[in-house]
C-alpha positions as semicolon CSV with decimal commas, in nm:
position;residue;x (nm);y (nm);z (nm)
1;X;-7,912;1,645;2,866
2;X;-8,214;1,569;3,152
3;X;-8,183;1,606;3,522
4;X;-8,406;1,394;3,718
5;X;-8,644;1,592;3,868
6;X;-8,769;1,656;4,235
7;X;-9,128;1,687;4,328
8;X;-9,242;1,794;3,938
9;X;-8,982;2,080;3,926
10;X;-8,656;2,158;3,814
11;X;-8,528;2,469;3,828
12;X;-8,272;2,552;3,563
13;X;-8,225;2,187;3,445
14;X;-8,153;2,130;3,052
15;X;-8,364;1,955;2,832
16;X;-8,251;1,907;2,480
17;X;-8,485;1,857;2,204
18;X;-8,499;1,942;1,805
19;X;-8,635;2,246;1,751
20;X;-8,725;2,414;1,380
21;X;-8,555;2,754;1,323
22;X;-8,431;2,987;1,111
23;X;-8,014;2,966;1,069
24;X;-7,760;3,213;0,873
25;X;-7,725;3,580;0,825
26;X;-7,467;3,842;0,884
27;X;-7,462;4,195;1,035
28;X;-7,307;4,527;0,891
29;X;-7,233;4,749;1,170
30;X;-7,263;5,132;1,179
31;X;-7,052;5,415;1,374
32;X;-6,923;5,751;1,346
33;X;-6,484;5,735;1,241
34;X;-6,338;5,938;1,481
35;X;-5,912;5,899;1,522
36;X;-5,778;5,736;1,799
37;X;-5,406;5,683;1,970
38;X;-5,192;5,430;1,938
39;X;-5,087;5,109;2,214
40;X;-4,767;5,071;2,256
41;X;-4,623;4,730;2,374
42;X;-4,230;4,600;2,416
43;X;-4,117;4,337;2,190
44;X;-4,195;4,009;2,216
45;X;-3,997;3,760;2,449
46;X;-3,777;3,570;2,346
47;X;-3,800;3,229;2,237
48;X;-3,849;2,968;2,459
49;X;-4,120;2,679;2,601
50;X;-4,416;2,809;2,423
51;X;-4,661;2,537;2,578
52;X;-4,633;2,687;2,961
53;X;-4,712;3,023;2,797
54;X;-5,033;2,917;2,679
55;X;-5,356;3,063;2,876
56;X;-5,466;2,784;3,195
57;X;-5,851;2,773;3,212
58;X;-6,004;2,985;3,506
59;X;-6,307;2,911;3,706
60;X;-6,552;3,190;3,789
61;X;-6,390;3,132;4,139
62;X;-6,083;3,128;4,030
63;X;-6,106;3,421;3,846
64;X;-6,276;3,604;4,130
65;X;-5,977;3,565;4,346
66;X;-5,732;3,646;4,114
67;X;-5,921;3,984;4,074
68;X;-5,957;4,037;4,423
69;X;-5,560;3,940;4,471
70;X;-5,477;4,216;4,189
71;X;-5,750;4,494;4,336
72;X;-5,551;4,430;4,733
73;X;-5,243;4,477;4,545
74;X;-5,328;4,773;4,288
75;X;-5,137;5,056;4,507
76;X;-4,822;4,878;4,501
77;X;-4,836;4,779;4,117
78;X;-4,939;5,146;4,033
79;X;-4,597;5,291;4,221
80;X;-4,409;4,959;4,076
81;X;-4,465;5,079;3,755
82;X;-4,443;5,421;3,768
83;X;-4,802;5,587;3,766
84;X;-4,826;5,936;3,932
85;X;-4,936;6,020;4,283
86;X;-5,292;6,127;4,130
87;X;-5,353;5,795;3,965
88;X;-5,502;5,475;4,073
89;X;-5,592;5,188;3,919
90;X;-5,925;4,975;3,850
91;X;-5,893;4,603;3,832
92;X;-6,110;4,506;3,472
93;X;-5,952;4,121;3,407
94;X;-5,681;3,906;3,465
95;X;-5,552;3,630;3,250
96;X;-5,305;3,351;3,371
97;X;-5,079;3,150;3,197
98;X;-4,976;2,778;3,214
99;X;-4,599;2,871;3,363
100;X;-4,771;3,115;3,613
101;X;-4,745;3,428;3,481
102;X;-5,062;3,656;3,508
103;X;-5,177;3,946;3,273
104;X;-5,418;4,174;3,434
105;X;-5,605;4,434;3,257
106;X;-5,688;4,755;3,498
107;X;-5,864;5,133;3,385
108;X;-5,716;5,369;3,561
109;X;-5,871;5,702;3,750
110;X;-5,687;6,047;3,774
111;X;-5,734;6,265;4,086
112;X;-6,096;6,036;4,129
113;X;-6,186;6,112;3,754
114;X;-6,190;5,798;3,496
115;X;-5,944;5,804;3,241
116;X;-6,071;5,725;2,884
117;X;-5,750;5,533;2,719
118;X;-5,540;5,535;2,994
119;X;-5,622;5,172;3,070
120;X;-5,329;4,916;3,024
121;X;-5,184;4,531;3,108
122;X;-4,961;4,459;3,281
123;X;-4,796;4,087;3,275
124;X;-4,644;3,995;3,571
125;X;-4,413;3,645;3,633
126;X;-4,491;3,391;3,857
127;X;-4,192;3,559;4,066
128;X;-4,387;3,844;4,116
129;X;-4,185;4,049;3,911
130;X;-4,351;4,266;3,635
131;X;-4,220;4,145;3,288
132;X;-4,403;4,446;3,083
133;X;-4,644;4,710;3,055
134;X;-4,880;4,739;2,790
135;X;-5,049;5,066;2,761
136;X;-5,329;5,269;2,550
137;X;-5,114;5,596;2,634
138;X;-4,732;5,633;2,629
139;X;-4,827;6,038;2,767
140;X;-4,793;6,121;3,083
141;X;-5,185;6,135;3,270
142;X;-5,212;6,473;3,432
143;X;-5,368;6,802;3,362
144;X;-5,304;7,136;3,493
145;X;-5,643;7,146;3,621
146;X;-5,972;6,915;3,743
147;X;-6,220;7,242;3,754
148;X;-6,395;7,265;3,393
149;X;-6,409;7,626;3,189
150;X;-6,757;7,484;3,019
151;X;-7,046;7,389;3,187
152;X;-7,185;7,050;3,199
153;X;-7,527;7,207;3,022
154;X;-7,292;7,328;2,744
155;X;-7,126;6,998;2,719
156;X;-7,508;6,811;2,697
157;X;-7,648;7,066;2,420
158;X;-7,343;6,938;2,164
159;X;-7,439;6,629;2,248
160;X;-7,759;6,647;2,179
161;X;-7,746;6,833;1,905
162;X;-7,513;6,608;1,759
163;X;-7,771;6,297;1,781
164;X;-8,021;6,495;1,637
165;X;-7,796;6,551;1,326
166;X;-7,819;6,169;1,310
167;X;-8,188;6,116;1,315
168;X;-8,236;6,113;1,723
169;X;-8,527;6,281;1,883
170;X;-8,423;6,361;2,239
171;X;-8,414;6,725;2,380
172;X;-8,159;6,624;2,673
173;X;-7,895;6,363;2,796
174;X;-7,992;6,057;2,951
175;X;-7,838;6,174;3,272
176;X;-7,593;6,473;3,340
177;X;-7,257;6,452;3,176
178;X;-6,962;6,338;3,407
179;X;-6,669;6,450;3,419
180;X;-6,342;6,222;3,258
181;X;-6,002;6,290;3,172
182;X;-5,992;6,202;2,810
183;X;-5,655;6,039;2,729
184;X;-5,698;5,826;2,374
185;X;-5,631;6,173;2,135
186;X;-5,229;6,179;2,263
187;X;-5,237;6,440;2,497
188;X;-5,454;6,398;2,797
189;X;-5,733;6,652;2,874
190;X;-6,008;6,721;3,094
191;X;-6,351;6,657;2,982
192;X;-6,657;6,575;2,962
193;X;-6,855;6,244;2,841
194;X;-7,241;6,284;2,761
195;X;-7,468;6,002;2,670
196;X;-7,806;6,076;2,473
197;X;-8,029;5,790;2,402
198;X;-8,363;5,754;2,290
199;X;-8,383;5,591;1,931
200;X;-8,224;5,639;1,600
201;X;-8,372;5,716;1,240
202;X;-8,457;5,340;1,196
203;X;-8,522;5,259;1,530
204;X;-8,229;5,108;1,663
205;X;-8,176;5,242;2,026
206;X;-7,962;5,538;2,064
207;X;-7,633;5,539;2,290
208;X;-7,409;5,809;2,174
209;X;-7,139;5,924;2,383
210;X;-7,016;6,235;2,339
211;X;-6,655;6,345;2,452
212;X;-6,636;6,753;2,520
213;X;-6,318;6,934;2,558
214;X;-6,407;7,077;2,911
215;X;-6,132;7,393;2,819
216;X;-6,234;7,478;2,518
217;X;-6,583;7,274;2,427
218;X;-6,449;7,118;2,123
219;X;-6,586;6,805;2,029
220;X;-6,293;6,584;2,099
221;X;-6,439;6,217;2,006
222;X;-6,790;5,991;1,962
223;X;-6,904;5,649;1,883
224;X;-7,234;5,459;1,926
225;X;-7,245;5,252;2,231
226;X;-7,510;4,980;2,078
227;X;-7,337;4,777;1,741
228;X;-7,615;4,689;1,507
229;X;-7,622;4,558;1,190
230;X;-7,870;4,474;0,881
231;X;-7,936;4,175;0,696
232;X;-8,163;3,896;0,680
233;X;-8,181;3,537;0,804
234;X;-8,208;3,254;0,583
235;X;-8,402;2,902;0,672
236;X;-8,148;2,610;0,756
237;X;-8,380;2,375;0,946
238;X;-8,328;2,163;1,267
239;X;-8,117;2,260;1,592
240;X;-8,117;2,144;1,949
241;X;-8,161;2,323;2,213
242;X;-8,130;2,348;2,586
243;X;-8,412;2,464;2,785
244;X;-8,544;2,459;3,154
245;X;-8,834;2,239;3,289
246;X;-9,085;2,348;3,566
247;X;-9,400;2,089;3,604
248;X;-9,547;2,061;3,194
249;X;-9,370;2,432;3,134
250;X;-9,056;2,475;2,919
251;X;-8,878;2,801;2,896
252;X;-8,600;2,913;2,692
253;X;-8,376;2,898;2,988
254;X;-8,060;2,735;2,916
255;X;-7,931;2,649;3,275
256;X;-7,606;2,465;3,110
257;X;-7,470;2,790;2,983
258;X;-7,492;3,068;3,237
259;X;-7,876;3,093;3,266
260;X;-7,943;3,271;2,933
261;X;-8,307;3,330;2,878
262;X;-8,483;3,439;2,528
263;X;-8,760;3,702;2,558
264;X;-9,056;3,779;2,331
265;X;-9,063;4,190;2,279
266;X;-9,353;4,135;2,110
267;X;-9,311;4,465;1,859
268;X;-9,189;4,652;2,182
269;X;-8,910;4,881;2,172
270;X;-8,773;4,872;2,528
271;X;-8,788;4,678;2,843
272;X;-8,673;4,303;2,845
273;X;-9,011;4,140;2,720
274;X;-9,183;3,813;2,759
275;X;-8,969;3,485;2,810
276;X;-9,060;3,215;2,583
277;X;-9,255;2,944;2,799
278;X;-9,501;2,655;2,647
279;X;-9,610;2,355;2,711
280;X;-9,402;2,144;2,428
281;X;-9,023;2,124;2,426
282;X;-9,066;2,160;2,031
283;X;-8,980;2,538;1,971
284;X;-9,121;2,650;1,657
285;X;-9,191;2,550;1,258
286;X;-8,870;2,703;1,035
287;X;-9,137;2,930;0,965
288;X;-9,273;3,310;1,077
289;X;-9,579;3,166;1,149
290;X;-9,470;3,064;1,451
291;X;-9,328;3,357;1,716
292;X;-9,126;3,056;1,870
293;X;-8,918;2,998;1,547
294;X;-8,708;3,313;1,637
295;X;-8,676;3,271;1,993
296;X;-8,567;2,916;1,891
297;X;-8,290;3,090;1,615
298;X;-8,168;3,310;1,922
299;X;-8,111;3,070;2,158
300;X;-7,951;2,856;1,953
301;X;-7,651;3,135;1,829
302;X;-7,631;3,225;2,163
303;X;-7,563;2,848;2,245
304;X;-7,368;2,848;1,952
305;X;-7,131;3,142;2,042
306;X;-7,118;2,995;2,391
307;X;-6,989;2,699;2,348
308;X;-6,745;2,817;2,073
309;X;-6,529;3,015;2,342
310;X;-6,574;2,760;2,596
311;X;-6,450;2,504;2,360
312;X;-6,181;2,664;2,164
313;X;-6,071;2,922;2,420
314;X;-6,174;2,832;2,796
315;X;-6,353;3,172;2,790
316;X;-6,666;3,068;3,003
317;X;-6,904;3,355;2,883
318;X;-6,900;3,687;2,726
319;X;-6,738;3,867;3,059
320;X;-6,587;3,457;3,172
321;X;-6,804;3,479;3,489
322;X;-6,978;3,139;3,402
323;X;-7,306;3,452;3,353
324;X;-7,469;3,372;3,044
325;X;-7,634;3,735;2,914
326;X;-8,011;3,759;2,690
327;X;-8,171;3,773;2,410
328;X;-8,491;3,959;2,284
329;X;-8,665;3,886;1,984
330;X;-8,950;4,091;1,768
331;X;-8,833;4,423;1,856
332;X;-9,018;4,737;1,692
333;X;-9,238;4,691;1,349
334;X;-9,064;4,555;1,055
335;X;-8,711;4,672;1,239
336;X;-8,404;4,530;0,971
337;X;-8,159;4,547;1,213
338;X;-7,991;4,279;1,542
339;X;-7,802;4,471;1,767
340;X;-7,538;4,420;2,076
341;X;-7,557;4,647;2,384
342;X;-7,294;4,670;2,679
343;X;-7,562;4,863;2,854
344;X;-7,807;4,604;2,906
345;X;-7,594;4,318;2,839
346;X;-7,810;4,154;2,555
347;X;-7,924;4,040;2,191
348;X;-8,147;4,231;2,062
349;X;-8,289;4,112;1,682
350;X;-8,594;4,255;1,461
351;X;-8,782;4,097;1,221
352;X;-8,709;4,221;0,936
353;X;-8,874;4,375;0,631
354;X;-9,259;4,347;0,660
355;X;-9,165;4,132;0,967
356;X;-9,147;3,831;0,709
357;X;-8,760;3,765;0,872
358;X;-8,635;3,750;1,154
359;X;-8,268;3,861;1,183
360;X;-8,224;3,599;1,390
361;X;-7,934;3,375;1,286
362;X;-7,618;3,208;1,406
363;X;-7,379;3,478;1,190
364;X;-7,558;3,779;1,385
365;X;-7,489;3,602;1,735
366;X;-7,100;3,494;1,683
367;X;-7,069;3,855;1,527
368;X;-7,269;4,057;1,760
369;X;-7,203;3,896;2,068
370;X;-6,826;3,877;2,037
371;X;-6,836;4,266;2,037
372;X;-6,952;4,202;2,416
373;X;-6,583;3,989;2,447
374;X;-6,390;4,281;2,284
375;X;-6,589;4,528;2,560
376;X;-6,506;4,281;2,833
377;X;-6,107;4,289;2,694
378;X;-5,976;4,508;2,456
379;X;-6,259;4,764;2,507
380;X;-6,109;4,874;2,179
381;X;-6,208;5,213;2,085
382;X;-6,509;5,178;1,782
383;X;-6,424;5,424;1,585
384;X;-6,068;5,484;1,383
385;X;-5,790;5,219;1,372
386;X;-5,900;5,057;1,661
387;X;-6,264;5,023;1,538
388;X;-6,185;4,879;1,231
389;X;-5,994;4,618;1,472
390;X;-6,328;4,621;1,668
391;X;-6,542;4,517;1,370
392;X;-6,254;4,267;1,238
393;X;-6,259;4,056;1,551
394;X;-6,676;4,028;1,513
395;X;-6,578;3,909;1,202
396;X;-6,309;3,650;1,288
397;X;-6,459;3,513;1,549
398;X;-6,809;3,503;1,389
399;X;-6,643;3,304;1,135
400;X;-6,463;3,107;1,441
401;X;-6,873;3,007;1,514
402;X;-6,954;2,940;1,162
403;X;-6,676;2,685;1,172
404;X;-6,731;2,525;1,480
405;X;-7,108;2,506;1,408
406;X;-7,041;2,251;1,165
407;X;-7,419;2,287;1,004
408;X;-7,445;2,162;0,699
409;X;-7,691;2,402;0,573
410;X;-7,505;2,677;0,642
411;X;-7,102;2,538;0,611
412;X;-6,778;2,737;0,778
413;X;-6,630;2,979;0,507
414;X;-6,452;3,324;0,487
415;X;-6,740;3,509;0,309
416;X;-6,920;3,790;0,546
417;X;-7,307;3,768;0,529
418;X;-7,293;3,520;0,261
419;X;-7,664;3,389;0,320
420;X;-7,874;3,724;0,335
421;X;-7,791;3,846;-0,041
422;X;-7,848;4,206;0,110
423;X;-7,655;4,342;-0,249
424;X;-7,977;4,155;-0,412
425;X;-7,707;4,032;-0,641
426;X;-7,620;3,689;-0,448
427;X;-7,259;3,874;-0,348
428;X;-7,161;3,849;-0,004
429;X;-7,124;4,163;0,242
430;X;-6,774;4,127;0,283
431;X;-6,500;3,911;0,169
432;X;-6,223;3,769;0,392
433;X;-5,989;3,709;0,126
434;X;-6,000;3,962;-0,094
435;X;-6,164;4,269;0,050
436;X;-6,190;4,499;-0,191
437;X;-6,427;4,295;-0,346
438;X;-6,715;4,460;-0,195
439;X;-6,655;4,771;-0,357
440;X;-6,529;4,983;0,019
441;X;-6,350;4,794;0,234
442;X;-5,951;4,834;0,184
443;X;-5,727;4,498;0,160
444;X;-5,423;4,647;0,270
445;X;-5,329;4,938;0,571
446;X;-5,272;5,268;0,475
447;X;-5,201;5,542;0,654
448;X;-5,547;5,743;0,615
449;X;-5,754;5,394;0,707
450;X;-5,827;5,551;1,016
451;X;-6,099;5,777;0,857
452;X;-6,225;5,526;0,651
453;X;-6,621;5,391;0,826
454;X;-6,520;5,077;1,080
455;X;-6,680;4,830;0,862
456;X;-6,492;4,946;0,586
457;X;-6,136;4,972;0,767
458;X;-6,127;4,649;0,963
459;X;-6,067;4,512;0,570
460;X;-5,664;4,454;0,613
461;X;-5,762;4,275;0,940
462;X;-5,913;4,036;0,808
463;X;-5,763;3,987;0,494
464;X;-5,496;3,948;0,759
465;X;-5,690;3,673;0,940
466;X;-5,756;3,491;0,593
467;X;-5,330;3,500;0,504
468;X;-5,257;3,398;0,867
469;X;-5,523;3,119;0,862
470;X;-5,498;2,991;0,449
471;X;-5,247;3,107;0,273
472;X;-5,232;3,319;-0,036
473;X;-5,329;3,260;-0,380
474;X;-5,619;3,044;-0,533
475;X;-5,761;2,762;-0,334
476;X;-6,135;2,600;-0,286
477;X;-6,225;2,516;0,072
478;X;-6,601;2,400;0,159
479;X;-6,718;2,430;-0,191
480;X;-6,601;2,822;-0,172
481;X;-6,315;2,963;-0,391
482;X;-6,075;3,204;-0,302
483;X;-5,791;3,403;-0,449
484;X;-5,588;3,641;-0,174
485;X;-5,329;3,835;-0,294
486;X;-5,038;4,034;-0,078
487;X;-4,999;4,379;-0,088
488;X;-4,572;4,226;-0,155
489;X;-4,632;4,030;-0,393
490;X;-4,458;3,712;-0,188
491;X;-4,669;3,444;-0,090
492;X;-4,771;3,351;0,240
493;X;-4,805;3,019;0,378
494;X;-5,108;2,978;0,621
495;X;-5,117;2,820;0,956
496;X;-5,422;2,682;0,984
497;X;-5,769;2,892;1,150
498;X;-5,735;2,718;1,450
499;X;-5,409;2,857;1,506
500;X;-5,504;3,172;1,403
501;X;-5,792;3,209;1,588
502;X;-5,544;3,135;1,893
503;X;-5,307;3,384;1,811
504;X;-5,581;3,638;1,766
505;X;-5,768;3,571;2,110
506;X;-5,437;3,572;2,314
507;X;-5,347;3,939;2,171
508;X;-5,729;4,045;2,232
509;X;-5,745;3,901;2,608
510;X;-5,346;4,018;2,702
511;X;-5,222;4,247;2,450
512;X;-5,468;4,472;2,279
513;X;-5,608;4,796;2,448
514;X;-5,855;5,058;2,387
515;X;-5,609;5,268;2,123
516;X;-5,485;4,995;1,963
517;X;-5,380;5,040;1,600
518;X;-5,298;4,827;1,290
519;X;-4,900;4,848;1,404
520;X;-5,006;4,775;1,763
521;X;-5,214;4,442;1,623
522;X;-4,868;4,360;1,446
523;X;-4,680;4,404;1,805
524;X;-4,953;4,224;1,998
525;X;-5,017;3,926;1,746
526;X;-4,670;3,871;1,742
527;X;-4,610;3,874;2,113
528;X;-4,881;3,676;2,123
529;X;-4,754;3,413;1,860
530;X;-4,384;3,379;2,007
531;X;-4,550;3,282;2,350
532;X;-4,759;3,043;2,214
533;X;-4,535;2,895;1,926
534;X;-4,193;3,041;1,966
535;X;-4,092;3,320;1,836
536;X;-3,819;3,091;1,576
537;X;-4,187;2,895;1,491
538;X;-4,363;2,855;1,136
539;X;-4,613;3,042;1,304
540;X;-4,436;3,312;1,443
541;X;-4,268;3,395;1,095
542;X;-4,655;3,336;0,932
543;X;-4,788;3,607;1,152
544;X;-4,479;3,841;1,033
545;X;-4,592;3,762;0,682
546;X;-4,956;3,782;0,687
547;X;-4,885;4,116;0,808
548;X;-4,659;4,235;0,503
549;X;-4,925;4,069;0,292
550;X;-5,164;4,386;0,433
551;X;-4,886;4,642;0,391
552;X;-4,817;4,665;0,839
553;X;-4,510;4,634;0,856
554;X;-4,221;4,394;0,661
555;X;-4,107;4,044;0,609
556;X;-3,802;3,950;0,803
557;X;-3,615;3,891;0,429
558;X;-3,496;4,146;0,141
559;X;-3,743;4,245;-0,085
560;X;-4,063;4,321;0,085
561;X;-4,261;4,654;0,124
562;X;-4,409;4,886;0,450
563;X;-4,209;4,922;0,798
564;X;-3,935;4,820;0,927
565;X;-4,005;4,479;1,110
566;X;-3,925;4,459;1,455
């Protein structure tokens, strides 16, 4: 699209224009398994209207006063439902439906500390009344005592010794530790949280957090606060793009999606870099000849994954601000790895082996960046059950972008890093279908999955996904051939992906929390079908059965295997 311009400039206005790049590839993400508690939730409601259920789209200003609404009101809502005299709570996100209910997430603090999963949703009517309470914790959040037996300098030496048992080089913390209340291992305890940074082995940026037992200096928990991946891109030639005009310059500004800007690290390692500026609106050759070509591959995923949530779930942006985040490009020498980071709120991607290519592909921005949706929701916890269900959503809704890209070099299918052959076999990194086909990852839950590395465990998930969206058994879609199989042995009908992609975001956005476990995914996807659907629907009864298909829970006939269903 082209604005008309005003004396030579204008700022922020979109051009669009082909542009050769690079498409396709797929990340594998890495983190220490750690367990985790479990969400608890109350059944789903009962069957009713399912369209005025549905999720009403938000403007930023909308949103905004929504928040500010729930933050004037928190003191009430906290003593409404029940939380102690020590406890307050933080506004994070609200969500509102079409029949006026509201479901606003909130962290909570505990005598002025911040309680690691304690945070919980809370759905309240268009009444006013609260309908339920969804929380990371069913214990009670107090401890005898806010004054720590171990110092903060003991706290920071685990740390730090702990990232330099995984390649890091730093002799201190990034700043002191603070002190939390840690409440996702069951029983809530005071501690400590430590950050080290600095850079790992391969030279991915370090962010490990650290969670110290302030009693007794256990090691209580840990996971790596930057989600990276390997692989690498494939070709898939032409894209358009949306850029920014000012006089004869072009940027990589794209001012119709929050302002998201593509920078040049040029082999750097930190800062943000150079953005991408030139005189042509023709952004480089398919090749690595050109530094443009990956810049170009960038912005066009983050486009991409943009315009996928806007499009399919209202969500207007990684935190649904309307504030689009960055990406950098050519970090560190010959660096096979694309990472997400809360902490600076970006896309980071290397170039590869012998910097020949660019990890810089539509895959590694609809996986990576959706991590930044589960931070801005869920938070889920990214290690245990819940980080298997961390690393499962990447991959559902990176296969939601896939889809919806619709780029016939590079067609929608249920096959994880499909394009970047990083078995050197031609085998995929993971398959949606049939999990266990990798060699690791498990198709159905079992009860030690929790231990099991995050890329690994989110395996029933989406096998789940695949059931929920296809169907079992043998089928060819997009030139692709599957064969899922149930962990029952009873078929399961599939909904459609569009429905299941639904089903999935509603329970992220207004169900899931930072524990969250496989049986709390069961809870929350169902909740989330019977508002959408009904819970007497096709799809209600689908979701029940996708589920038995993974072994989490049972079918609501004779016959089938796992739990009890609800």
């Amino acid at each position: 699209m082209r604005s008309s311009s005003s004396r030579g400039r204008t700022s922020h206005t979109a051009h669009r224009r082909a542009a050769a790049v690079a498409l396709a590839g797929v990340t594998a993400l890495i983190a220490a398994a750690v367990q985790s508690g479990a969400a608890s939730a109350a059944p789903a409601p009962a069957d009713g209207p399912a369209a005025v259920r549905a999720a009403v789209v938000l403007s930023p200003s909308q949103r905004a006063e929504l928040l500010r609404d729930a933050d004037a009101a928190r003191a009430t809502t906290a003593r409404d439902i029940g939380l102690g005299a020590k406890e307050r709570l933080v506004v994070k996100d609200v969500v509102k439906d079409a029949d006026g209910t509201l479901h606003t997430r909130y962290d909570r603090t505990y005598d002025g500390l911040p309680v690691l999963g304690g945070d919980l949703i809370v759905d309240t009517a268009g009444s006013g009344a609260t309908r339920r309470v969804v929380r990371a914790t069913d214990a009670p959040v107090a401890v005898a005592d806010t004054t720590p037996d171990v110092t903060k300098s003991a706290a920071e030496r685990q740390a730090v010794e702990r990232a330099r048992t995984l390649g890091g080089t730093r002799a201190s913390a990034d700043a002191a530790p603070r002190t939390v209340i840690w409440a996702a291992g069951g029983t809530p305890a005071l501690a400590y949280e430590t950050v080290v940074g600095g850079l790992q082995e391969d030279g991915t940026p370090n962010e490990l957090h650290v969670i110290t037992d302030a009693a007794t200096g256990k090691k209580l928990y840990e996971y790596q606060g930057v989600r990276n991946g390997t692989g690498n891109t494939q070709y898939s030639g032409q894209v358009t793009l949306t850029t920014t005009q000012s006089g004869s310059t072009y940027t990589l500004t794209d001012g119709a999606r929050g302002g998201h800007k593509t920078y040049n690290l040029n082999r750097g390692t930190s800062g943000t870099g150079t953005l991408f500026s030139q005189t042509s609106d023709v952004w480089g050759n398919g090749t690595t000849s050109n530094t443009a070509t990956a810049g170009a591959d960038a912005h066009y995923g983050a486009a991409t994954t943009w315009d996928f949530y806007k499009n399919t779930f209202g969500r207007n942006g990684i935190k649904n601000n309307g504030v689009g985040a960055y990406s950098r490009v050519h970090y560190g020498n010959a660096y096979v790895n694309a990472f997400w980071s809360d902490s600076c709120f970006c896309m980071t991607y290397g170039d590869g082996s012998g910097n020949a290519r660019p990890l810089t592909s539509l895959d590694v921005a609809g996986h990576e960046m959706s991590h930044g949706v589960t931070s801005n929701t869920a938070g889920l916890n990214y290690s245990g059950e819940s980080g298997g269900l961390n690393e499962a959503t990447s991959d559902i809704f990176g296969t939601g972008v896939e889809f919806y890209a619709n780029n016939a070099s590079d067609v929608g299918d249920y096959l994880i890093g499909e394009k970047i052959n990083i078995n050197g076999n031609g085998t995929p990194l993971r398959y949606m279908d049939k999990p266990s086909k990798d060699g690791a990852s498990k198709d159905s839950w079992y009860s030690g999955i929790g231990s099991v590395d995050v890329h690994y465990s989110s395996g029933p998930a989406n096998h789940f996904f695949y059931l929920l969206s296809e169907g079992s058994g043998a089928k060819t879609i997009n030139g692709v051939s599957y064969n899922s199989p149930t962990a029952d042995g009873l078929p399961v009908t599939g909904i459609g992906r569009d429905k299941a992609l639904a089903i999935w975001y509603r329970a992220l956005t207004t169900k899931f929390t930072s524990t969250t476990t496989y049986a709390g995914a069961r809870t929350g996807t169902l909740a989330a079908a019977g508002e959408l659907y009904g819970t007497g629907s096709a799809e209600y009864r689908a979701v029940q059965d996708a589920w038995a298909g993974v072994a989490v829970g049972a079918r609501p006939t004779a016959g089938a295997k796992g739990a009890a269903s609800e």
